[in-house]
C-alpha positions as CSV (number, residue, x, y, z in Angstrom):
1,X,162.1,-116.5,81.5
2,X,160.7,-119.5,80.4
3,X,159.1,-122.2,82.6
4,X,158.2,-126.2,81.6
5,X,155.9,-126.0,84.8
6,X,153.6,-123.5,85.6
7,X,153.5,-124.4,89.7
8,X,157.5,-123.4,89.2
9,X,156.3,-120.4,87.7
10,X,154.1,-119.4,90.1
11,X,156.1,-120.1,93.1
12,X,158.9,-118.6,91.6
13,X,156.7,-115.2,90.8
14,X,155.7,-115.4,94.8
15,X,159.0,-115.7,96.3
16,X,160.3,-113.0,93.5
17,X,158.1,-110.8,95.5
18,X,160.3,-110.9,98.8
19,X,162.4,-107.6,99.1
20,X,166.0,-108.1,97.2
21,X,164.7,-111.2,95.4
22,X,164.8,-111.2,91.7
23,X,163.8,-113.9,89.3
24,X,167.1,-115.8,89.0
25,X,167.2,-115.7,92.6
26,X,163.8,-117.1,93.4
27,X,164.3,-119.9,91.0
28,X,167.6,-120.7,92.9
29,X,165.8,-121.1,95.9
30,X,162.8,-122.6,94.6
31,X,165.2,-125.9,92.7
32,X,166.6,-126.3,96.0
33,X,163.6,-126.7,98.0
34,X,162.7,-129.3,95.4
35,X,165.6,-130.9,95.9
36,X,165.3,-131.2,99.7
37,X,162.7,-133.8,101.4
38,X,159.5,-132.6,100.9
39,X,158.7,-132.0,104.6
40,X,161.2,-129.5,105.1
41,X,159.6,-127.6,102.7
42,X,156.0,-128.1,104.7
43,X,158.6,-126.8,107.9
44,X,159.1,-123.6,106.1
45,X,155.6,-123.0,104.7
46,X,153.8,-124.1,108.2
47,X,156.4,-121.7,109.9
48,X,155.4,-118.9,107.7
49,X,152.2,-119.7,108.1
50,X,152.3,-119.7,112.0
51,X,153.9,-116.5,112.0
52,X,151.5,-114.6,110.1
53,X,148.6,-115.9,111.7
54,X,149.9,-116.1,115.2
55,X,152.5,-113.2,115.5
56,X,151.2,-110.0,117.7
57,X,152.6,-106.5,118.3
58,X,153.2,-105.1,121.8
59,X,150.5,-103.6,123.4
60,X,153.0,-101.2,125.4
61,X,156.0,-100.9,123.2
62,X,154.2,-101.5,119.4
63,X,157.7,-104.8,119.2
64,X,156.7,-108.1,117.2
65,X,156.1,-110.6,120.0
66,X,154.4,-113.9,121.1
67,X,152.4,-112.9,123.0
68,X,150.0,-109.4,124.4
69,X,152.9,-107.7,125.8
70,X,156.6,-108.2,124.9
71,X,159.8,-110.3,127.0
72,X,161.3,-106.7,127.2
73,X,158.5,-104.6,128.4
74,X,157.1,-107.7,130.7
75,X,161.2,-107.8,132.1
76,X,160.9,-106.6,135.4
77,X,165.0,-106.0,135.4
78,X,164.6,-103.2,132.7
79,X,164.1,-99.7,133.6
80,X,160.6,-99.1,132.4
81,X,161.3,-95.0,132.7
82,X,164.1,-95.0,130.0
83,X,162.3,-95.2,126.6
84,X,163.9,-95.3,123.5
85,X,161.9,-94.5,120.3
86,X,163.2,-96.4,117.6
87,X,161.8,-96.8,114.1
88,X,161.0,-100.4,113.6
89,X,161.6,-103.7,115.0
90,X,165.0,-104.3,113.4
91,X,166.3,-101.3,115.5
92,X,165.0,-103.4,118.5
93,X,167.3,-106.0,117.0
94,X,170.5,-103.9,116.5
95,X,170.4,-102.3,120.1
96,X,169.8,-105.5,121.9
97,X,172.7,-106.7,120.0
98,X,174.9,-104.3,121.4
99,X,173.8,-104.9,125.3
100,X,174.3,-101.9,126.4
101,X,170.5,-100.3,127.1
102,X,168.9,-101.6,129.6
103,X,165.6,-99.8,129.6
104,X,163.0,-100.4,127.1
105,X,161.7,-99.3,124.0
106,X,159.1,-97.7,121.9
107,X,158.1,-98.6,117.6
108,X,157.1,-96.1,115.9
109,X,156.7,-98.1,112.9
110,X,157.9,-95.8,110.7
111,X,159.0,-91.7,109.8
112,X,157.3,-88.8,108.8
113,X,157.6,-88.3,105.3
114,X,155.5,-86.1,103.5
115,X,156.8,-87.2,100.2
116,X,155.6,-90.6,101.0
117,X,152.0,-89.7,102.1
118,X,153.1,-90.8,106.0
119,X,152.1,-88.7,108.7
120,X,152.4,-88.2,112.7
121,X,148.7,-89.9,112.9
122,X,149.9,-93.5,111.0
123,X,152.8,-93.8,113.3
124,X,152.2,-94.7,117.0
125,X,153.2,-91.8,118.3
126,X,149.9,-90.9,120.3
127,X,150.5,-93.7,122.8
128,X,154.4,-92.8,123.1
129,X,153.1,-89.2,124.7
130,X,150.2,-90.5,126.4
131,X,153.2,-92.2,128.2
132,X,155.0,-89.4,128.8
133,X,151.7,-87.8,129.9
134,X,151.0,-90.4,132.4
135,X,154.4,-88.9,134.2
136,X,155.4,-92.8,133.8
137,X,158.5,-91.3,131.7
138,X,162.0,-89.9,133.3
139,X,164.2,-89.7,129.6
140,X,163.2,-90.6,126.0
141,X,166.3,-91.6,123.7
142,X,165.5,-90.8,120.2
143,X,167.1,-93.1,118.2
144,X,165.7,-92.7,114.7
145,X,167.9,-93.0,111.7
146,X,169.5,-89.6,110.8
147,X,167.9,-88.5,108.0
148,X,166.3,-85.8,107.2
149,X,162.6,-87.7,108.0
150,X,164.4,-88.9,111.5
151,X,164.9,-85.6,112.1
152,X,161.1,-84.3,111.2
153,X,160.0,-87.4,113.2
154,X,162.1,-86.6,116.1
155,X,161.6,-83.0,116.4
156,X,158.2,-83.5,115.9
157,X,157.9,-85.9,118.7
158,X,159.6,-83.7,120.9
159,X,156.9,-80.6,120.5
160,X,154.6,-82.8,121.2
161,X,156.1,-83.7,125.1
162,X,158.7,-80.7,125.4
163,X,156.3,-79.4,128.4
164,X,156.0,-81.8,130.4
165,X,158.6,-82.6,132.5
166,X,160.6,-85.5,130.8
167,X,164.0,-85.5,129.8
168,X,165.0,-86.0,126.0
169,X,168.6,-87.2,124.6
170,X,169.7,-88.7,121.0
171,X,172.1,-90.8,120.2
172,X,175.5,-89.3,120.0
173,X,176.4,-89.3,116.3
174,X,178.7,-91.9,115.9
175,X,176.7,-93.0,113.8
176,X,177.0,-91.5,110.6
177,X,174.8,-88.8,109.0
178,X,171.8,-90.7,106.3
179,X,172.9,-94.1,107.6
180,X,170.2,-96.4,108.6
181,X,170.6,-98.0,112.2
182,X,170.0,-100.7,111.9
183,X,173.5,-101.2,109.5
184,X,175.3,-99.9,112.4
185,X,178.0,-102.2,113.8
186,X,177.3,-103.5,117.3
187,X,180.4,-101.4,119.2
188,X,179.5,-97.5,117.6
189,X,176.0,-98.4,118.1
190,X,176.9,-99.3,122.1
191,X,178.7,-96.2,122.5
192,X,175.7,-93.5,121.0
193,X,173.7,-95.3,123.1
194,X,175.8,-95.0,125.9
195,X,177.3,-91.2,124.9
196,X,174.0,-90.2,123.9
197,X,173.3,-86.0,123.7
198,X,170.7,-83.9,125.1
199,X,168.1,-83.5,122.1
200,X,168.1,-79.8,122.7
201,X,172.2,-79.6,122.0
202,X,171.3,-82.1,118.3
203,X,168.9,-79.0,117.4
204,X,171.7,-76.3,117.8
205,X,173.3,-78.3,115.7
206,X,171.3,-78.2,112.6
C-alpha cells in the first residue's frame, strides 16, 4: 500500500495494530477522522489517553474501574459471599447484561494454558483463595469459558479451596461446549447463571 504522506502512514500502521484491524480498515478510519473537525479527533486521542493513564483495576475483584475499588464490589446491595470467577472483564460485561446475579465477582485475567506459557502464578488466583480462606466466602460460580483451559483453570482452582468449607457451582451448560462467554446471548447466559450445577456433578461429567 502506497502512501503520498508519511503521518497517514504511520497513523494508519498504529491503528492497523488494534485487534481485527487490517490496513484497508485503518485507512478507512483514519480518512474519516480527517474529514471530521479536528477537535473530535483531539476527543478521541485525549480520551484514550485518559484511559490509559488514569484507568485502575480492582483491588478486591481484579475489574477495570475508576477508581481503588470497583461500583460492584463497593455496592453494598450485592451479596459479597457469592463470587463468581470469570475470565476477563468482558465477562463482567456479558453477566451484568443479563441482570440476573447479584453477587459479585472475581478476574482472573486469563486461563491456564501450558501451550501458551500461562500458569496458575500469572493469574490472580492467590487472592481469590485467600478469600475463600478468610471464610469471607459462602459459593464460588465458576464461570470460565468451556474449554479445555476453562476446565484446567477451574479444576485447578477448585483443588486449591476444595477443603475448606465453601460451596462451588458452574454454570449450567447452556452454553455451548468451546464457546467463549462472553458471545453468549443475554437470556442463556441468565439462565446458567441462574441454573447453575454443583462443580463436583460438571467433573462426573467429563
Amino acid at each position: 500500500m502506497e502512501f503520498s504522506s508519511k503521518l497517514l502512514e504511520k497513523a494508519v500502521n498504529e491503528m492497523a495494530q488494534l485487534p481485527g484491524i487490517g490496513k484497508r480498515t485503518a485507512l478507512r478510519l483514519v480518512l474519516h477522522l480527517l474529514k471530521q473537525p479536528a477537535e473530535h479527533t483531539h476527543f478521541l486521542a485525549g480520551a484514550l489517553t485518559q484511559m490509559r493513564d488514569e484507568i485502575k483495576f480492582c483491588q478486591s475483584c481484579h475489574n477495570i474501574a475508576d477508581v481503588a475499588v470497583c461500583e460492584i464490589c463497593s455496592n453494598p446491595a450485592r451479596n459479597h459471599q457469592i463470587i463468581c470467577v470469570v475470565e476477563d472483564v468482558r465477562d463482567v460485561m456479558a453477566i451484568e447484561n443479563t441482570n440476573q446475579f447479584k453477587g459479585i465477582y472475581h478476574v482472573l485475567g486469563g486461563k491456564i494454558s501450558p501451550i501458551d506459557g500461562v500458569g496458575p502464578s500469572q493469574l490472580n488466583i492467590t487472592s481469590l483463595v485467600q478469600k475463600v480462606q478468610a471464610g469471607a466466602v459462602e459459593e464460588l460460580i465458576f464461570a470460565l469459558s468451556s474449554t479445555m483451559e476453562g476446565d484446567t483453570t477451574n479444576f485447578y482452582i477448585y483443588k486449591q479451596i476444595k477443603d475448606f468449607s465453601v460451596k462451588t457451582s458452574t454454570i449450567a451448560r447452556g452454553i455451548a461446549v468451546g464457546d467463549e462467554l462472553e458471545y453468549a446471548d443475554e437470556v442463556t447466559l441468565g439462565r446458567s447463571i441462574l441454573h447453575r450445577i454443583p462443580f463436583e456433578n460438571s467433573l462426573k461429567n467429563n
